[in-house]
C-alpha positions, -999 to +999 in steps of 0.1 A: -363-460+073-353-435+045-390-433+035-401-422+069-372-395+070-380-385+040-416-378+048-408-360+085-381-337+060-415-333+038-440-325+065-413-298+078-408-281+046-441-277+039-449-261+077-420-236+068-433-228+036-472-226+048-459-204+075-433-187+057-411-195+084-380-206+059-375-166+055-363-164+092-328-167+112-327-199+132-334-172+170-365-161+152-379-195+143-377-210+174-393-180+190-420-183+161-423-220+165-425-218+199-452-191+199-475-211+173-469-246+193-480-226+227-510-210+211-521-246+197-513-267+232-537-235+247-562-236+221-563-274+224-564-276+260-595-250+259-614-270+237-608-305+257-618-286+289-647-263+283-664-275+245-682-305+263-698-286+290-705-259+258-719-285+243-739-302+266-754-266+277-767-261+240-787-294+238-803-290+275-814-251+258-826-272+221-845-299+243-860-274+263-873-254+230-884-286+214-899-306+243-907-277+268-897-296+297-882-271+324-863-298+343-835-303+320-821-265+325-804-259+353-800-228+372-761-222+356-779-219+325-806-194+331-798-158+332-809-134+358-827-104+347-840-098+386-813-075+395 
């Protein structure tokens, strides 16, 4: 059990040294903590949600260059110079 302490007491001073965060009074760490956790759960939240339909969108667009066949784009993914 000591091992595994020692490795979470590890892991945390190296976050606080990476992000200079040791520097700061306990009120401005959490608000600095709390800022960078937020910004990751976002970030990681946009890329579960929207970089599979991204994704998917780019190889309908390289199968239609390579193979030339019209029915894999749909009309989402064309753009509309008509108006």
């Amino acid at each position: 059990m000591s091992s595994l302490y020692n490795f979470a007491r590890r892991k945390v001073y190296q976050f606080e040294v990476t992000f200079t965060s040791y520097m700061l009074t306990s009120t401005e760490k959490i608000i600095f903590n709390t800022l960078i956790f937020l910004f990751l759960g976002f970030l990681t939240a946009a890329i579960t949600l929207y970089l599979p339909q991204h994704v998917q969108t780019i190889a309908r667009r390289a199968y239609f260059y390579v193979v030339g066949d019209e029915s894999v784009i749909r009309k989402e993914d064309m753009l509309d110079y008509s108006t």
